[in-house]
C-alpha positions in Angstrom: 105.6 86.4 93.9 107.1 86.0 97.7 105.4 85.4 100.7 105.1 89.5 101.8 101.9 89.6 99.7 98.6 89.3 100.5 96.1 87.5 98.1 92.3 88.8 98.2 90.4 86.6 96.5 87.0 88.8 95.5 84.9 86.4 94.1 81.6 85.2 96.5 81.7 83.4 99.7 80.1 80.4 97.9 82.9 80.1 95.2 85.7 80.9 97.4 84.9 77.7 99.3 84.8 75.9 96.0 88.7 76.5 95.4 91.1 79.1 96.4 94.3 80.0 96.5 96.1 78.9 99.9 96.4 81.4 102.6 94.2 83.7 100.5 91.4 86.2 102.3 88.3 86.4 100.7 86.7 89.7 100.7 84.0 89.9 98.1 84.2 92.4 95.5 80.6 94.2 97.5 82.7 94.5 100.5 85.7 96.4 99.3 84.4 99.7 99.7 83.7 98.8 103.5 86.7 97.1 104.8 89.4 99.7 103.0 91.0 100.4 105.9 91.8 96.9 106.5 92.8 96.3 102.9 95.4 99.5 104.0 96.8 97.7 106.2 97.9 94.6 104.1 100.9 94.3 103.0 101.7 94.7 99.0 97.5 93.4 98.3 96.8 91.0 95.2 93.3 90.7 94.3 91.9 88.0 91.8 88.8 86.7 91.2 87.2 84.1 88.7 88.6 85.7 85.4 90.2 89.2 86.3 87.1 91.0 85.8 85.7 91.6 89.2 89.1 91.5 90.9 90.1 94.6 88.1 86.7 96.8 88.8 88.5 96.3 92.7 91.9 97.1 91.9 90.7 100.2 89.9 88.2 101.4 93.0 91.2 100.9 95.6 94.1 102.8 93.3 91.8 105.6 93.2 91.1 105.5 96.7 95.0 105.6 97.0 95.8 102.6 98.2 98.6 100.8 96.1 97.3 97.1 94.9 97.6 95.1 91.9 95.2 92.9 90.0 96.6 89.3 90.0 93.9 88.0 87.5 92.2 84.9 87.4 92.9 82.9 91.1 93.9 79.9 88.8 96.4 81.3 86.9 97.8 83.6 89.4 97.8 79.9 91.8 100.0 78.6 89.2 102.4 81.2 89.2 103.2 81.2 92.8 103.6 77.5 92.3 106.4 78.0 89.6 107.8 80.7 92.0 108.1 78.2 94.7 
């Protein structure tokens, strides 16, 4: 991981403020299909969510929209991996 990506977190408002990854965006996984043209203009996006699950069904939605992203996974785990990058 390096600091050129950006994290969107797609879980809801209400457990984004419960924990989340620092300097992540939260853009619920509803949202996505509305704010794509922002999402196009972040650099290298990583999405995660509780599990994987929702952040996945985003990732899949915005590749075939053809904007290039990645699924990150759960934000714990991908939180621990930048940590260990660090």
């Amino acid at each position: 991981m390096n600091d050129q990506r950006t994290i969107i977190d797609v879980r809801s408002p209400m457990e984004f403020m419960g924990g989340n990854i620092a300097g992540s965006i939260n853009i619920p996984l509803q949202e996505i299909p509305a704010r794509m043209e922002e999402i196009k203009q972040m650099n290298n996006p990583i999405l995660c969510c509780a599990s994987g699950n929702r952040s996945g069904q985003a990732v899949n939605f915005l590749l075939a929209n053809g904007i290039q992203c990645e699924n990150g996974g759960g934000w714990m785990e991908l939180n621990y991996k930048i940590q260990q990058a660090s």
